[in-house]
PyMOL commands that place a pseudoatom at each C-alpha (Angstrom):
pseudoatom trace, name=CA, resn=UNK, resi=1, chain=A, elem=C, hetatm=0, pos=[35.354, -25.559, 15.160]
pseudoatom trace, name=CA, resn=UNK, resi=2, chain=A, elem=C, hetatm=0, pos=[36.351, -21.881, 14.946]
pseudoatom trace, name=CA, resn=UNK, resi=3, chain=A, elem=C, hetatm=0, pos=[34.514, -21.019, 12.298]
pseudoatom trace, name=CA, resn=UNK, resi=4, chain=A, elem=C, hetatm=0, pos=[31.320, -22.885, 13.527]
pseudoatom trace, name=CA, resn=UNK, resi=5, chain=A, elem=C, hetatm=0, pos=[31.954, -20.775, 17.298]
pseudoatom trace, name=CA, resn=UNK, resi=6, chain=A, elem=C, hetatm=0, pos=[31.609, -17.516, 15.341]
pseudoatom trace, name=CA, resn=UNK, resi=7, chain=A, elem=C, hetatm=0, pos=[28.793, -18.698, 13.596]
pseudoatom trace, name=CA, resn=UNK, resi=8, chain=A, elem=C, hetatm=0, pos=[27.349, -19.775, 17.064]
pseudoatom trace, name=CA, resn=UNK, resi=9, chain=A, elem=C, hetatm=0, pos=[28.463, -16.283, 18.735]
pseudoatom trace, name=CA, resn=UNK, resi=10, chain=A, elem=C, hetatm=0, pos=[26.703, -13.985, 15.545]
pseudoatom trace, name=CA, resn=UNK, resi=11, chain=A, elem=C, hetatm=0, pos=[23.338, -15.997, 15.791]
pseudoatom trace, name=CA, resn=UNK, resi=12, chain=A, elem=C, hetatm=0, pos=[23.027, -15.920, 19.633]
pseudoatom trace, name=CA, resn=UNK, resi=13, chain=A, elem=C, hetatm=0, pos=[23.635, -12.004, 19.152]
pseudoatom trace, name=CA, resn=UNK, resi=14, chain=A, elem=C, hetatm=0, pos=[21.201, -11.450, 16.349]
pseudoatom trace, name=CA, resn=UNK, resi=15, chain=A, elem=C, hetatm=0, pos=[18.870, -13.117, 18.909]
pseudoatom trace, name=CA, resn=UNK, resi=16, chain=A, elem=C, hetatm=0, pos=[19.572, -11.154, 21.848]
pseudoatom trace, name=CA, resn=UNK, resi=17, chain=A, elem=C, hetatm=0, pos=[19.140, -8.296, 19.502]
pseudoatom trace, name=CA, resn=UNK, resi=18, chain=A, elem=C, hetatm=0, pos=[16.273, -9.294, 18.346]
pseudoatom trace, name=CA, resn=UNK, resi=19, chain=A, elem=C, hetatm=0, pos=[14.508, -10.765, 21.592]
pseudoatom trace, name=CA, resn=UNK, resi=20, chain=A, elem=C, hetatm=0, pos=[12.553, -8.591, 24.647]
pseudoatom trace, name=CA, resn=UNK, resi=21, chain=A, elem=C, hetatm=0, pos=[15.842, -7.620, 26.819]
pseudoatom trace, name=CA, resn=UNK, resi=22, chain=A, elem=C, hetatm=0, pos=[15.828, -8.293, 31.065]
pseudoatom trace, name=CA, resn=UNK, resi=23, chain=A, elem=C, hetatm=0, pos=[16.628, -4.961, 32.822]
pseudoatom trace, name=CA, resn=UNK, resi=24, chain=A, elem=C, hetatm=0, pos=[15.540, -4.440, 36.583]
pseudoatom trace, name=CA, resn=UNK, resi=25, chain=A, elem=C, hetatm=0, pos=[13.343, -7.380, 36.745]
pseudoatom trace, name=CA, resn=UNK, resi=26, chain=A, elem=C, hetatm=0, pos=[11.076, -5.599, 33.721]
pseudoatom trace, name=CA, resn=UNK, resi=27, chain=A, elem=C, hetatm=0, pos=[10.823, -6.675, 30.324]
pseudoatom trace, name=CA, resn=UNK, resi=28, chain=A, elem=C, hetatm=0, pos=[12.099, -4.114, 27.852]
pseudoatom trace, name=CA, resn=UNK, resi=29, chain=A, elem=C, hetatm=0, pos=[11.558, -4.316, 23.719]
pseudoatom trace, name=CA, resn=UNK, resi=30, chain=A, elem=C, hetatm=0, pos=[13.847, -1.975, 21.897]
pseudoatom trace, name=CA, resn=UNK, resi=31, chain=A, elem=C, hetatm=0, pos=[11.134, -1.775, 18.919]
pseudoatom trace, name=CA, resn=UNK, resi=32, chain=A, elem=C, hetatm=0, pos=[7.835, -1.575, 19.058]
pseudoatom trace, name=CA, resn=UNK, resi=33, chain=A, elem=C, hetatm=0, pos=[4.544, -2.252, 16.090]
pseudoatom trace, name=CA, resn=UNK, resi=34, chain=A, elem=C, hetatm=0, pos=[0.993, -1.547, 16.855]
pseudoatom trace, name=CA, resn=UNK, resi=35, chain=A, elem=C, hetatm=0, pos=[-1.806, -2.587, 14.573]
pseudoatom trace, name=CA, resn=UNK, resi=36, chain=A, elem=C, hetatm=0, pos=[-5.672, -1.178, 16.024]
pseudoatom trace, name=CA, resn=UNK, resi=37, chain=A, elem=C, hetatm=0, pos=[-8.584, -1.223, 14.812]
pseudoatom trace, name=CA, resn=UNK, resi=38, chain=A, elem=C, hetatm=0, pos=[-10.023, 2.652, 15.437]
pseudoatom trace, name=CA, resn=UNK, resi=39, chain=A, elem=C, hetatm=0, pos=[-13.221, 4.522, 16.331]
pseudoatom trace, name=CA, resn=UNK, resi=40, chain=A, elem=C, hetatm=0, pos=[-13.835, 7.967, 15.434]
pseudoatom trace, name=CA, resn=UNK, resi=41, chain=A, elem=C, hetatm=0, pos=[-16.163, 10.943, 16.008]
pseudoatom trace, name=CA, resn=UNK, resi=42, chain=A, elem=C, hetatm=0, pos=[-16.054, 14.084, 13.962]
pseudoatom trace, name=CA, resn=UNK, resi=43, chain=A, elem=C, hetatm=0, pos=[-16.126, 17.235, 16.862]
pseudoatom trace, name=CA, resn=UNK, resi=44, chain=A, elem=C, hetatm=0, pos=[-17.361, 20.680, 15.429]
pseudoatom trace, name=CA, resn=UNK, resi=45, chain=A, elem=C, hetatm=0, pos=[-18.075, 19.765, 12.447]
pseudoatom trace, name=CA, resn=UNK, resi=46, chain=A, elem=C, hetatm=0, pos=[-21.733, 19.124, 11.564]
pseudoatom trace, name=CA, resn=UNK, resi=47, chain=A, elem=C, hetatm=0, pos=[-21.182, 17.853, 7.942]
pseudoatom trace, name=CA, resn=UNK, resi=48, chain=A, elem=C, hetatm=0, pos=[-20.578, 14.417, 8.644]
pseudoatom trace, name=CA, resn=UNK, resi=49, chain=A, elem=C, hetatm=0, pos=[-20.593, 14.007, 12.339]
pseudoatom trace, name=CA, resn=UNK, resi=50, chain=A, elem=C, hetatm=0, pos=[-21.629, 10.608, 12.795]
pseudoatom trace, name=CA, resn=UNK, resi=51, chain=A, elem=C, hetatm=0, pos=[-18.981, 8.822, 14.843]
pseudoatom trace, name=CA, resn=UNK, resi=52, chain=A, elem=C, hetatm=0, pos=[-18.228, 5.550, 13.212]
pseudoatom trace, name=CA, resn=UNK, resi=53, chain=A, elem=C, hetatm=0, pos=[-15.883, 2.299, 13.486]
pseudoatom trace, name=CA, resn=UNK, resi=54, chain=A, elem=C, hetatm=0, pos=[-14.237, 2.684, 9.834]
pseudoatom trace, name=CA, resn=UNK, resi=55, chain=A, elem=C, hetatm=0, pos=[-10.767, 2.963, 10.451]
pseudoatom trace, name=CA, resn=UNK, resi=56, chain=A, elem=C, hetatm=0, pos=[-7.295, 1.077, 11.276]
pseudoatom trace, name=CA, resn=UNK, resi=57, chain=A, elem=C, hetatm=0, pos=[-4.418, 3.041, 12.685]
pseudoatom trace, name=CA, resn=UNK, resi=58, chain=A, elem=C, hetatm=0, pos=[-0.738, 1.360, 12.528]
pseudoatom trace, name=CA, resn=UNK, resi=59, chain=A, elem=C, hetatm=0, pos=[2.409, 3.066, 14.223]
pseudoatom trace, name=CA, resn=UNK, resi=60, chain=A, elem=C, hetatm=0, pos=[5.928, 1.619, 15.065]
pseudoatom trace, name=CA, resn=UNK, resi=61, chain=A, elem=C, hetatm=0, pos=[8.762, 2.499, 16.812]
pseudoatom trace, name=CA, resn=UNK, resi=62, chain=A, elem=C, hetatm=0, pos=[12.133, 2.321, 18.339]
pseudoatom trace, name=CA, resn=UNK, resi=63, chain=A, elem=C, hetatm=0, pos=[13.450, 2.866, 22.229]
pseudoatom trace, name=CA, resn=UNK, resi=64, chain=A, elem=C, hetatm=0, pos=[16.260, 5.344, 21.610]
pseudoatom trace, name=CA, resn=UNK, resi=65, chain=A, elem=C, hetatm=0, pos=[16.559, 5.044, 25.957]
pseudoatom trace, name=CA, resn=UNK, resi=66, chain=A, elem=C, hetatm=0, pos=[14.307, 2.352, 27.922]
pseudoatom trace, name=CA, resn=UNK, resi=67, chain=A, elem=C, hetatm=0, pos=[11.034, 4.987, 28.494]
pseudoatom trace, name=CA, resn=UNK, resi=68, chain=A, elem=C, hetatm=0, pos=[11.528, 7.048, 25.177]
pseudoatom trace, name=CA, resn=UNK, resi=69, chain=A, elem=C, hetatm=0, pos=[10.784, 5.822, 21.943]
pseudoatom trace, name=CA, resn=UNK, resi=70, chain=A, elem=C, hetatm=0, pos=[10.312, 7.820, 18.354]
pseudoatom trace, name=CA, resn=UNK, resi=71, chain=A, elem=C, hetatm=0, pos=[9.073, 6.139, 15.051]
pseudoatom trace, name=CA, resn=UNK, resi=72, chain=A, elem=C, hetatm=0, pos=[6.127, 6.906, 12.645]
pseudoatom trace, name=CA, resn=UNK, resi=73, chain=A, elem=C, hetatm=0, pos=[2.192, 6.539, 12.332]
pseudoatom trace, name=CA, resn=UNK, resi=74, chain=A, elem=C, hetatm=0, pos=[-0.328, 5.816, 9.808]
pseudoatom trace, name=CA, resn=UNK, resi=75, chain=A, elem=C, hetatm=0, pos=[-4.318, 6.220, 10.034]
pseudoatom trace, name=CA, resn=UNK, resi=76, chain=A, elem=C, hetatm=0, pos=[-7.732, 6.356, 7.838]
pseudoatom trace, name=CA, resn=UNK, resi=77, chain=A, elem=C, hetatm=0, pos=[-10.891, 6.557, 8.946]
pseudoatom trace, name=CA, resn=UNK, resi=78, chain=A, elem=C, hetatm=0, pos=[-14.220, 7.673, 7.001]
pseudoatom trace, name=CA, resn=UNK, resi=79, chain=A, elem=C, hetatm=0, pos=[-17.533, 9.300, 8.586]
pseudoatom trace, name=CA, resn=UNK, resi=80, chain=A, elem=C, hetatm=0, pos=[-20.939, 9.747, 6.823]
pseudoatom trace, name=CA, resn=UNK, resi=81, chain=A, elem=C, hetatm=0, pos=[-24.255, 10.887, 7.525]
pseudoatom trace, name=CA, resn=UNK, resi=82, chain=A, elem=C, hetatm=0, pos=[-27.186, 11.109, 5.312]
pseudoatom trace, name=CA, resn=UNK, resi=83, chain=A, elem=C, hetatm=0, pos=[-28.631, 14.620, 4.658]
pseudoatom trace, name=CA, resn=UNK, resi=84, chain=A, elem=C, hetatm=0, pos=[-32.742, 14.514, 3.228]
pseudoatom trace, name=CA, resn=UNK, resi=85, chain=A, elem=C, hetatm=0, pos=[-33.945, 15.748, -0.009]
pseudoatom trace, name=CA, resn=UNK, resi=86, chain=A, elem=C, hetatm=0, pos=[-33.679, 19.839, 0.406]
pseudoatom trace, name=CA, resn=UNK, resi=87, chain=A, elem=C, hetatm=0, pos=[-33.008, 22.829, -2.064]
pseudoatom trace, name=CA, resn=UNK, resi=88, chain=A, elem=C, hetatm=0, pos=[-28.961, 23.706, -2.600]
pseudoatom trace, name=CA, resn=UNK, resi=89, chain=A, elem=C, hetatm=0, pos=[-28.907, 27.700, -3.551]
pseudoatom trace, name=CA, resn=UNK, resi=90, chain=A, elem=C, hetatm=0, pos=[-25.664, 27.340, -5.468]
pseudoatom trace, name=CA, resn=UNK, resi=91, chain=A, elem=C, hetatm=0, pos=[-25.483, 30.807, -7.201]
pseudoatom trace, name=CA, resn=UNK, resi=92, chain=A, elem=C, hetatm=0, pos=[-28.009, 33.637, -7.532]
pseudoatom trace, name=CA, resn=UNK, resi=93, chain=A, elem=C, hetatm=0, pos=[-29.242, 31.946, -10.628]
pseudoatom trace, name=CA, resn=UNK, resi=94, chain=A, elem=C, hetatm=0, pos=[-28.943, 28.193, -10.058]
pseudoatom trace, name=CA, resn=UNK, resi=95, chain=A, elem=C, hetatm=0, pos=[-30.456, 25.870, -7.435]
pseudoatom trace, name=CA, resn=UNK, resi=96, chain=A, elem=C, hetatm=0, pos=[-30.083, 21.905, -6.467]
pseudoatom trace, name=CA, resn=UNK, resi=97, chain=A, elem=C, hetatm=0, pos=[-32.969, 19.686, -5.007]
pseudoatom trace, name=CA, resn=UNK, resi=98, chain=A, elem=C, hetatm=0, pos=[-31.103, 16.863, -3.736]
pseudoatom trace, name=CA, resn=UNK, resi=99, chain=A, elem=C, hetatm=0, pos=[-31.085, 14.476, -1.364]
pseudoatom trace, name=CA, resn=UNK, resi=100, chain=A, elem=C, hetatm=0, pos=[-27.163, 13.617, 0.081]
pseudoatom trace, name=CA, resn=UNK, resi=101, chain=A, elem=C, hetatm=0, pos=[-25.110, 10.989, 1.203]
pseudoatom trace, name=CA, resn=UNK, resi=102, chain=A, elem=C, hetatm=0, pos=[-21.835, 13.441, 3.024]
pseudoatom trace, name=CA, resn=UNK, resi=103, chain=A, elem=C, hetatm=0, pos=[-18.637, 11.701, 3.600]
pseudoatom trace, name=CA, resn=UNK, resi=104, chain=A, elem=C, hetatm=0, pos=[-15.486, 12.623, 5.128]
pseudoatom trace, name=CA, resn=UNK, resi=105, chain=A, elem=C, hetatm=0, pos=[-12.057, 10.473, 4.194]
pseudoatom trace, name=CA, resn=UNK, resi=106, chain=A, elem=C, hetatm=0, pos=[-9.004, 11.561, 6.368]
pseudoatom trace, name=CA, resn=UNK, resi=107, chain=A, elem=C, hetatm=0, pos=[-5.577, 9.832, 6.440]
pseudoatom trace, name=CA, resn=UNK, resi=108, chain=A, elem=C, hetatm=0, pos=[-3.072, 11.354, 8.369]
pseudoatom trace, name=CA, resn=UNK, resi=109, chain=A, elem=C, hetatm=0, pos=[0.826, 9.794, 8.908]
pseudoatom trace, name=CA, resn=UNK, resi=110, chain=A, elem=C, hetatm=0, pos=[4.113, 11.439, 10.006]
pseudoatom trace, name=CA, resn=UNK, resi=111, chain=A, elem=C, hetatm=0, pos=[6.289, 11.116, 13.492]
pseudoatom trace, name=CA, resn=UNK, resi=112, chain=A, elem=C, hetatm=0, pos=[5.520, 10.110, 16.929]
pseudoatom trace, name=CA, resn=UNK, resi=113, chain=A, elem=C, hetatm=0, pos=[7.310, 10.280, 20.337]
pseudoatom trace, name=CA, resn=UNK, resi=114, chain=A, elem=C, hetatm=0, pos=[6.357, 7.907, 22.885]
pseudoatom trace, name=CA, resn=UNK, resi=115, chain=A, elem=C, hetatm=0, pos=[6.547, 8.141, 26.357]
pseudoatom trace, name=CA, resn=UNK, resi=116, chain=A, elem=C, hetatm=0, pos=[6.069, 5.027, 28.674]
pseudoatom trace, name=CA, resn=UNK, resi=117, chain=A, elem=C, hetatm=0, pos=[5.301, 6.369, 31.820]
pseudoatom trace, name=CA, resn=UNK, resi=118, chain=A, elem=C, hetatm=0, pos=[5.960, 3.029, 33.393]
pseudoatom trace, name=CA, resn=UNK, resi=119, chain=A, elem=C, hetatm=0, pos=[7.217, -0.020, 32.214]
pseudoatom trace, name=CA, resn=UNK, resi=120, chain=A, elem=C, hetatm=0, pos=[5.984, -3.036, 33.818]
pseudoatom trace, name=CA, resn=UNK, resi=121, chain=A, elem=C, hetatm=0, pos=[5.821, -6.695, 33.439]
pseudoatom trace, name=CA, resn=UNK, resi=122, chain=A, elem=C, hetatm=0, pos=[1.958, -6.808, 32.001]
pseudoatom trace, name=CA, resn=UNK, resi=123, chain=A, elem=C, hetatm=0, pos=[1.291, -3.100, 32.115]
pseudoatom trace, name=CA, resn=UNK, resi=124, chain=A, elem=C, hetatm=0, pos=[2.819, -0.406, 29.956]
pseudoatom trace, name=CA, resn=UNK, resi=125, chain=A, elem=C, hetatm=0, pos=[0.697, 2.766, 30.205]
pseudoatom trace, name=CA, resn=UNK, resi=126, chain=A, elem=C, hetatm=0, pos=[2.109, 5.963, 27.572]
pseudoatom trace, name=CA, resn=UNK, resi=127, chain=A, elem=C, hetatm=0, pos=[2.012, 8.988, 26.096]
pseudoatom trace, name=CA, resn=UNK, resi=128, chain=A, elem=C, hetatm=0, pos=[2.383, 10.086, 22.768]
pseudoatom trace, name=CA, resn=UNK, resi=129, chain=A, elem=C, hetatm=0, pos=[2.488, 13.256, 20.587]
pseudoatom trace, name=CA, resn=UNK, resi=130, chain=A, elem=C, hetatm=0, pos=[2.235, 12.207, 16.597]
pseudoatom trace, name=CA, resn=UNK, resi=131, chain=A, elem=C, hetatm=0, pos=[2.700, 15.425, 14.165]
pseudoatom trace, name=CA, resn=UNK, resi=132, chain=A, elem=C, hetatm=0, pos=[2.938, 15.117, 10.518]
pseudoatom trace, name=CA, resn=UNK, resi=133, chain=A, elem=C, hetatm=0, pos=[0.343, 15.847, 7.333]
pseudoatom trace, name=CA, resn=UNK, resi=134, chain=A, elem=C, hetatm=0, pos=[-2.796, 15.158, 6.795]
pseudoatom trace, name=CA, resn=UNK, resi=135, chain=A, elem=C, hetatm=0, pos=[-4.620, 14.073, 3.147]
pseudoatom trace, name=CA, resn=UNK, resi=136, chain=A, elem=C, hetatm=0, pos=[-8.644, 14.808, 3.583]
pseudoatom trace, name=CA, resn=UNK, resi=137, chain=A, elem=C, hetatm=0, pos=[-11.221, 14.383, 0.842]
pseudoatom trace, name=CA, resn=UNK, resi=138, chain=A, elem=C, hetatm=0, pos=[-14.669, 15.533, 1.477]
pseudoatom trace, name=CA, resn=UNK, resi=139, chain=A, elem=C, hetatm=0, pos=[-17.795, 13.829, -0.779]
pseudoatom trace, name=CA, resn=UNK, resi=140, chain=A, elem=C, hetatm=0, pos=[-21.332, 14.489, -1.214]
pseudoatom trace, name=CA, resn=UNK, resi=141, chain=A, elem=C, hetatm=0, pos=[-23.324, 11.730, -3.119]
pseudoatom trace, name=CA, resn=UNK, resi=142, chain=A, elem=C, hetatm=0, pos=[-26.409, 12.431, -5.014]
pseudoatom trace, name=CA, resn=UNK, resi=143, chain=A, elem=C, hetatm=0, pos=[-28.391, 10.352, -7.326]
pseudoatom trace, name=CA, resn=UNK, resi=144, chain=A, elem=C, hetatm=0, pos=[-26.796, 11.051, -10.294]
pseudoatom trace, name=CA, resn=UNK, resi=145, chain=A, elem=C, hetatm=0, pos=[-23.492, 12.259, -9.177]
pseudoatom trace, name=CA, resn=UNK, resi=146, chain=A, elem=C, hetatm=0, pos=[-20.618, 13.182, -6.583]
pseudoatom trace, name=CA, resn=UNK, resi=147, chain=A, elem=C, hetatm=0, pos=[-19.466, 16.056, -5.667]
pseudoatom trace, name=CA, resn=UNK, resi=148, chain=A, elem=C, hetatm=0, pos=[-16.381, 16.592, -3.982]
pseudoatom trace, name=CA, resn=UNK, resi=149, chain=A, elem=C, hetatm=0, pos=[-12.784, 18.613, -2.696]
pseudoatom trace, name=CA, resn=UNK, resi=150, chain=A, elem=C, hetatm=0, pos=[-9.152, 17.374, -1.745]
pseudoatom trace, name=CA, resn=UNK, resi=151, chain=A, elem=C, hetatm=0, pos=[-6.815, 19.125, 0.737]
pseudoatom trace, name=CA, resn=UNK, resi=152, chain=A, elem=C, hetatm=0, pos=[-3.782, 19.154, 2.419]
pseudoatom trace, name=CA, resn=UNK, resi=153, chain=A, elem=C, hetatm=0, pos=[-3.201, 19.897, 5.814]
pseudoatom trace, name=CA, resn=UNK, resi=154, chain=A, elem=C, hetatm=0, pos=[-0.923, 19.732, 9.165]
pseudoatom trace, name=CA, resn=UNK, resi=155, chain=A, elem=C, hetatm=0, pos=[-1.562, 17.361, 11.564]
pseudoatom trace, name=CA, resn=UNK, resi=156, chain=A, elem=C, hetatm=0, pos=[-1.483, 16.934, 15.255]
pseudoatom trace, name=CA, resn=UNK, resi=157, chain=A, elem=C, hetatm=0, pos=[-2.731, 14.319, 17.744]
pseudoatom trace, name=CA, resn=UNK, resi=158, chain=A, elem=C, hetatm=0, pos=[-1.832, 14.003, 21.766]
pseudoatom trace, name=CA, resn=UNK, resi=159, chain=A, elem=C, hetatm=0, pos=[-2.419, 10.341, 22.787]
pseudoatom trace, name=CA, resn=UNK, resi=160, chain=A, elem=C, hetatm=0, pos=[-2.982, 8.313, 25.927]
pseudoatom trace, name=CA, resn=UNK, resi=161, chain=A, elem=C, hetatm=0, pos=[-3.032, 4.733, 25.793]
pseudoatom trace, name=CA, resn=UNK, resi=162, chain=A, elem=C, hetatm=0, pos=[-1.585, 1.410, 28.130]
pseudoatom trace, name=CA, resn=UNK, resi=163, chain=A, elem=C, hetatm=0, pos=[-0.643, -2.126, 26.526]
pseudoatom trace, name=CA, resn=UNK, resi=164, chain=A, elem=C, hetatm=0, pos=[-1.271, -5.201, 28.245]
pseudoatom trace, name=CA, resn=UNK, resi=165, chain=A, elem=C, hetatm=0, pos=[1.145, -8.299, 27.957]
pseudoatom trace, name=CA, resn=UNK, resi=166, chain=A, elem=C, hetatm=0, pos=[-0.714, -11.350, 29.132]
pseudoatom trace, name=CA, resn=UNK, resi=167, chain=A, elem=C, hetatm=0, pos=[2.422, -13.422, 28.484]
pseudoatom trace, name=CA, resn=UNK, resi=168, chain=A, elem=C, hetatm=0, pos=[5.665, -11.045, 29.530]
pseudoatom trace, name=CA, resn=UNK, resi=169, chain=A, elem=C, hetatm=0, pos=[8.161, -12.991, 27.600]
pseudoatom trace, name=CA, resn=UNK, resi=170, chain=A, elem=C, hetatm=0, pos=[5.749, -12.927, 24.305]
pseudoatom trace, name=CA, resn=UNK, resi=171, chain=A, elem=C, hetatm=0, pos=[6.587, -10.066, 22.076]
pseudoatom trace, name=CA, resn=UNK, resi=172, chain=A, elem=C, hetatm=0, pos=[2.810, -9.897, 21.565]
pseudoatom trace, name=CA, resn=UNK, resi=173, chain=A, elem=C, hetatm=0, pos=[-0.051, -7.962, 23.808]
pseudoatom trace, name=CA, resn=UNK, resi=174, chain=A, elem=C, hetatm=0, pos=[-3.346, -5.880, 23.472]
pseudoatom trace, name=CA, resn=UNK, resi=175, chain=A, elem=C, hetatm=0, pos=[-3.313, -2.083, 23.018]
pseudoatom trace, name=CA, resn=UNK, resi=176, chain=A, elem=C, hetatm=0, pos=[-5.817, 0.207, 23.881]
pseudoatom trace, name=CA, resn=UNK, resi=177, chain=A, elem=C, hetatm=0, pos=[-5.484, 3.987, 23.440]
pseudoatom trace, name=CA, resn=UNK, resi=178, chain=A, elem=C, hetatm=0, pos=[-7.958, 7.106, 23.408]
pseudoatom trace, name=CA, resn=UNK, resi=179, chain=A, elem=C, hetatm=0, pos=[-6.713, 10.209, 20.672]
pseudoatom trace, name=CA, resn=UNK, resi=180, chain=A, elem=C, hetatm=0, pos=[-7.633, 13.612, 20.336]
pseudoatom trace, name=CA, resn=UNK, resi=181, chain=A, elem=C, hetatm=0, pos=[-6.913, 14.654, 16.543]
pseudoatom trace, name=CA, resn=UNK, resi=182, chain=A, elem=C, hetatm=0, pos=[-6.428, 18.102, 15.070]
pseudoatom trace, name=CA, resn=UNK, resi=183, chain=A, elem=C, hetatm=0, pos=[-5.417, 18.996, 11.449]
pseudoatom trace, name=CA, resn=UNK, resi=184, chain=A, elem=C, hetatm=0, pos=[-5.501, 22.295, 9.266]
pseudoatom trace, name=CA, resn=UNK, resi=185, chain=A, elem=C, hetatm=0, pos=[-6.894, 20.634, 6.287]
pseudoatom trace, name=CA, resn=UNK, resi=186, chain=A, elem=C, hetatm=0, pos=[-9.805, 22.986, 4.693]
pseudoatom trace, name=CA, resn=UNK, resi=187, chain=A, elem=C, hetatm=0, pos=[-12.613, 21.842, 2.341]
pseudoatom trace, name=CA, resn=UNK, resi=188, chain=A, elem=C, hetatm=0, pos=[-15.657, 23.155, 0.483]
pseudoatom trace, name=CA, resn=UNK, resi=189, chain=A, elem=C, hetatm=0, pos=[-18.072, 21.232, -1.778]
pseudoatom trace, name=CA, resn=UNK, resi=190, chain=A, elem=C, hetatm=0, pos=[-21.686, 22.687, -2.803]
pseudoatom trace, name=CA, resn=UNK, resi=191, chain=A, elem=C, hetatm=0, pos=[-22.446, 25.202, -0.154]
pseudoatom trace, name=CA, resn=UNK, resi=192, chain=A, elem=C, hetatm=0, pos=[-20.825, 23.191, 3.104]
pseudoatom trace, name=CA, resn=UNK, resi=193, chain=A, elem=C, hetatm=0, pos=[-17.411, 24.142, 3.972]
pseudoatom trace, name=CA, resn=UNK, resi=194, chain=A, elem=C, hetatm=0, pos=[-15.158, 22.520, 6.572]
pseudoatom trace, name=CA, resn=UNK, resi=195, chain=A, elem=C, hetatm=0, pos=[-12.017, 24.993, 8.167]
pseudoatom trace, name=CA, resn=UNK, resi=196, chain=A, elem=C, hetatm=0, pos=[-9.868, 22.498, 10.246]
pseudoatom trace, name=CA, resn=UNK, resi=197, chain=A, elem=C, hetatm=0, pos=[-10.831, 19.079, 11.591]
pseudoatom trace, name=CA, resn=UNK, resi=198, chain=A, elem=C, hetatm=0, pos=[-11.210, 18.040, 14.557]
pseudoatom trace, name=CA, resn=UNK, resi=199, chain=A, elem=C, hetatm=0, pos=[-11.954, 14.245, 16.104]
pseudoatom trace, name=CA, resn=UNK, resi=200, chain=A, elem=C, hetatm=0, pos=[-11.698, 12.484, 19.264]
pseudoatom trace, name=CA, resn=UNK, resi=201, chain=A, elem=C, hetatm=0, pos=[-11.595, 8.507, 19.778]
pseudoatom trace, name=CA, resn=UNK, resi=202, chain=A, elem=C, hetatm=0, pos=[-9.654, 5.157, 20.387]
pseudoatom trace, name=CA, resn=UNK, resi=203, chain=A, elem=C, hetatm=0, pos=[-7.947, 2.446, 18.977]
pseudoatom trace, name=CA, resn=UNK, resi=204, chain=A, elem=C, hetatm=0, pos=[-8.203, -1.025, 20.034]
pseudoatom trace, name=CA, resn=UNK, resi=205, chain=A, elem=C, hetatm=0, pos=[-5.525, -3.841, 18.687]
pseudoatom trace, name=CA, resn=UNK, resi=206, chain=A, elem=C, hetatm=0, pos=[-2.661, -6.227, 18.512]
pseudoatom trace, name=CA, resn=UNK, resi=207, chain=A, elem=C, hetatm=0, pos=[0.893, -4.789, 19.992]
pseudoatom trace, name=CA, resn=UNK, resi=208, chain=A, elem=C, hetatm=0, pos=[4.547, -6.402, 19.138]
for i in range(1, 208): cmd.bond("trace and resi %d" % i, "trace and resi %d" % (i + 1))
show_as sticks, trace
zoom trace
């Protein structure tokens, strides 16, 4: 009977543990995992500067104190925009008549701190502040062959965003969040050249 009240005790911990916790009549998780779909549009940069939907972003955290929480973050996303058949001076004594399919691949990841500015029953509105690295790869597809560059860069993106919990004692809700991302990360492929990047957009998901 001992043995099978200790047993009882550790599983009704790991529970608690593991279970949203009751503090001033507001629910409270002490981790946190969002997976969003993400929209993205390319801002000063006119090499591929069509916004598009071709992205997921996934972050998690934990609540270090009830409105703070710090974990990690990782994104992709990919823009393109077709360029028409035009001459490429490449050198005084070479030229390229191409037409162009541009393409921009960035993936960025690192830290986060995450603010909650107020954490109710059904709404949980936040800020957050992700820094880390970013990998970029920039691509220009021609008939016959790609061109293209890799880089390496810092990363930075602010973010404002508010989770919804249609069911308060469900560890599950939808997220919604707009982002304003900035990273170092410099490219150059046939004569374009990109120095920093710059995008502004939103995610839309699943939060546990």
């Amino acid at each position: 009977m001992k043995k099978l009240s200790v047993i009882t005790c550790a599983i009704t911990l790991c529970i608690a543990a593991l279970s949203p916790l009751r503090s001033d009549a507001q629910w409270i998780k002490p981790m946190y995992f969002n997976v969003d779909w993400q929209f993205n549009a390319p801002v000063s940069n006119d090499y591929a500067d069509v916004a598009s939907g071709w992205g997921m972003n996934f972050e998690t955290g934990y609540y270090v104190i009830p409105h703070l929480a710090v974990g990690v973050y990782f994104s992709y996303h990919t823009n393109h925009k077709y360029v028409g058949e035009q001459v490429l001076q490449l050198s005084n004594t070479s030229s390229l008549y191409t037409d162009q399919q541009h393409s921009i691949f960035q993936m960025p990841f690192g830290a986060l701190l995450k603010y909650s500015i107020v954490k109710g029953k059904h709404w949980e509105p936040y800020l957050t502040m992700k820094v880390g690295a970013m990998y970029a790869q920039m691509n220009s597809y021609t008939q016959v062959v790609k061109f293209y560059d890799n880089s390496w860069g810092f990363n930075m993106q602010p973010e404002a965003g508010v989770t919804f919990y249609p069911m308060p004692h469900k560890r599950c809700g939808i997220h919604l969040a707009i982002y304003y991302n900035f990273s170092s990360n410099k490219n150059k492929t046939l004569t374009y050249d990109i120095d920093c990047y710059n995008n502004i957009g939103f995610h839309l998901g699943v939060a546990f």
